[in-house]
C-alpha positions in Angstrom: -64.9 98.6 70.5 -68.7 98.4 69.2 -69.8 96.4 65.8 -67.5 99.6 63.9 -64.2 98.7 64.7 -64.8 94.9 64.7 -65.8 95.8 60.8 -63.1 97.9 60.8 -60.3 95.4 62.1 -62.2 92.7 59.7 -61.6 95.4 56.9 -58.1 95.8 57.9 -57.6 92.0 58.3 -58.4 91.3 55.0 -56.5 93.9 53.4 -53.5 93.4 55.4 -53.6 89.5 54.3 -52.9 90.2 50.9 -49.7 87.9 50.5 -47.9 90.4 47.5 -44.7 89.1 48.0 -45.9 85.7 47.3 -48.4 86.7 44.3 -45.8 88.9 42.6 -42.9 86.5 42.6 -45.2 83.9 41.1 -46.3 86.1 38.6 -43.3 87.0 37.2 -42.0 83.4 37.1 -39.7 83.1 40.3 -41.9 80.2 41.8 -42.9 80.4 45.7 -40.5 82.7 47.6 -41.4 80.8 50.6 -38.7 78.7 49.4 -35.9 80.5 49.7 -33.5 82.5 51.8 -36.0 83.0 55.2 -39.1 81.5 53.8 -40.8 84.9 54.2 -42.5 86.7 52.1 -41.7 89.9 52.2 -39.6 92.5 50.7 -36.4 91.4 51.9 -37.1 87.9 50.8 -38.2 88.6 47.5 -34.9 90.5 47.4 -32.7 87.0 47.8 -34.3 86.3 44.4 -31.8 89.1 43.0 -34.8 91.1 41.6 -34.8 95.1 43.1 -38.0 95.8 41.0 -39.9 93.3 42.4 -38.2 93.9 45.9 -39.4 97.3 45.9 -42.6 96.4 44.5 -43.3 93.8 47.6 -41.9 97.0 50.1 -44.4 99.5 48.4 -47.8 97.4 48.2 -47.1 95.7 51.8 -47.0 99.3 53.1 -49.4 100.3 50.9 -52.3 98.0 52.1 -51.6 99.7 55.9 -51.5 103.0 54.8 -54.8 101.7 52.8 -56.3 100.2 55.7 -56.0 103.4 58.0 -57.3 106.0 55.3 -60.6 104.2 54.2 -61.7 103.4 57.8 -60.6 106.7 59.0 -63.0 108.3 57.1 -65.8 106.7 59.2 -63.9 107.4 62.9 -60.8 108.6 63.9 -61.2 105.2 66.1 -61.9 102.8 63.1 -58.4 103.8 61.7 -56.4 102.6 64.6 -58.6 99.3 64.8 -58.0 98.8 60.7 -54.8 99.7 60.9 -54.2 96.8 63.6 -55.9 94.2 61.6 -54.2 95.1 58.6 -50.6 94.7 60.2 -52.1 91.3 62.0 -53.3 90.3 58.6 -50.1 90.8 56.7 -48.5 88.4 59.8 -50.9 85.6 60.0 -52.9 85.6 56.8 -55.4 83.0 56.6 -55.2 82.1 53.3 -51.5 81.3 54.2 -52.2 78.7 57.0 -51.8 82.2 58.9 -47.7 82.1 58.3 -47.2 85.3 56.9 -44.3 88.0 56.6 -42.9 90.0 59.7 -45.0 92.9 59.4 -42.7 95.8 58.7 -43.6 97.2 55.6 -47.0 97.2 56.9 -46.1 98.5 60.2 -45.0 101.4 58.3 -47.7 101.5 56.2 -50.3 101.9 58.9 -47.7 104.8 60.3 -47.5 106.2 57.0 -51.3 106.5 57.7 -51.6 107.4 61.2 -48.6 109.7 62.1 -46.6 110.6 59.0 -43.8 112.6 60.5 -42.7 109.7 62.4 -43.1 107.6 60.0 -40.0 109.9 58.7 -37.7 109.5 61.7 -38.7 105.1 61.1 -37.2 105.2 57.6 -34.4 107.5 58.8 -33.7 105.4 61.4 -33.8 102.0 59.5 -31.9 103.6 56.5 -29.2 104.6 59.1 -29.1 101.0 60.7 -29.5 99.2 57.2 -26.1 101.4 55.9 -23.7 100.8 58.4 -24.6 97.0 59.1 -26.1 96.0 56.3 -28.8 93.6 58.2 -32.2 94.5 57.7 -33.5 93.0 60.4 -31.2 95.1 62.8 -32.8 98.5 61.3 -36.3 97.2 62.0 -35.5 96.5 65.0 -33.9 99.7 66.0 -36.7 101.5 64.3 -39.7 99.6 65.8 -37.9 100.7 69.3 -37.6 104.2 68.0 -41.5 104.5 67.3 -43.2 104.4 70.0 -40.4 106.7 72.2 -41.2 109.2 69.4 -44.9 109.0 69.3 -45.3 109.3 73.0 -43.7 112.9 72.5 -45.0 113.5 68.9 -48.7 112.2 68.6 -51.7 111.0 71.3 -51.2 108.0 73.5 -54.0 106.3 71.5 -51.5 106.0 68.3 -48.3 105.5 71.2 -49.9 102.4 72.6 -51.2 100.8 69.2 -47.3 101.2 68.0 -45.9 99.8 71.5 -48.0 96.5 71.1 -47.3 96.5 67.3 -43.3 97.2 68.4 -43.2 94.7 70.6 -44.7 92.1 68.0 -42.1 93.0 65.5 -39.8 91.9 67.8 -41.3 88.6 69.0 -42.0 87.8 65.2 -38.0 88.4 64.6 -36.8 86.3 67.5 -35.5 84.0 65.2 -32.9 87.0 63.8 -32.4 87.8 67.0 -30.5 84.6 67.2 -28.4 85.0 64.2 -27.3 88.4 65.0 -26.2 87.3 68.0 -24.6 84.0 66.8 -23.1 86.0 63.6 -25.2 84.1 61.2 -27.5 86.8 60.2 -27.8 87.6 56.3 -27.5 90.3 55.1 -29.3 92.7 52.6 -29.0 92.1 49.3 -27.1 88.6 49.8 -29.0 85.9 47.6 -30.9 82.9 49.4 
């Protein structure tokens, strides 16, 4: 790894713990979205408080801050981009500002895709649009996406990028095992419904 990509994962850490669900709710009056609906704070959360904008805003600057991540360490090594992309989704999920409770890392996840293989970062928002518009759960389509990625990148991209996405796959999953649950007990909210 050398003293590069420990810089770079620090980089990515620090970016990628930027709680903007959190700050942008509080800045526009809604209080801590913590307290609500999941007690997450991400986009879908920040959705229960029945604002799109601010919704979209959350989606946009969580991914943005992968994407971020990858770009500005990439330009030092191709290596530093997969380390900074990795600390930027581990940031996002146990910030330490935080107490290290954090969101569920799929905005980032895509983010850092956006950044590191950006056609199949298409077929993850193809695949989670699909899923999201038949049964309106989001965490079903990030699911179902985060499986989709690394099958794709094994055929579409090196095995570098296929294994970072495997162990950042499989992470997704853990973090939603409390979904899991819901979905299978029927209790699962779904998109849009207020918290």
């Amino acid at each position: 790894m050398g003293y590069g990509g420990i810089l770079a994962l620090l980089f990515g850490y620090l970016l990628g713990s930027i709680p903007f669900g959190l700050v942008i709710t509080r800045a526009a009056g809604l209080g801590d979205v913590r307290k609500i609906g999941s007690g997450n704070i991400g986009a879908t959360n920040v959705l229960r408080t029945g604002n799109k904008g601010l919704a979209a805003a959350t989606l946009l600057l969580d991914a943005l801050k992968g994407t971020a991540a990858v770009l500005i360490a990439g330009r030092f090594a191709p290596e530093f981009a997969l380390w900074a992309g990795f600390g930027a989704f581990i940031g996002h999920l146990f910030p330490a500002w935080l107490g290290f409770k954090g969101g569920k890392g799929v905005a980032t996840y895509l983010g850092v895709l956006i950044g590191l293989a950006w056609q199949v970062a298409l077929i993850f928002a193809v695949v989670w649009l699909a899923m999201a518009f038949l049964f309106r759960y989001s965490s079903l389509a990030a699911l179902t996406a985060a499986v989709a990625v690394p099958i794709a990148l094994y055929f579409l991209s090196t095995p570098a990028i296929a294994g970072l996405f495997a162990v950042m796959s499989l992470i997704v999953i853990v973090k939603h095992r409390a979904n899991i649950s819901r979905l299978t007990a029927g209790t699962e909210g779904k998109i849009g419904a207020k918290g």
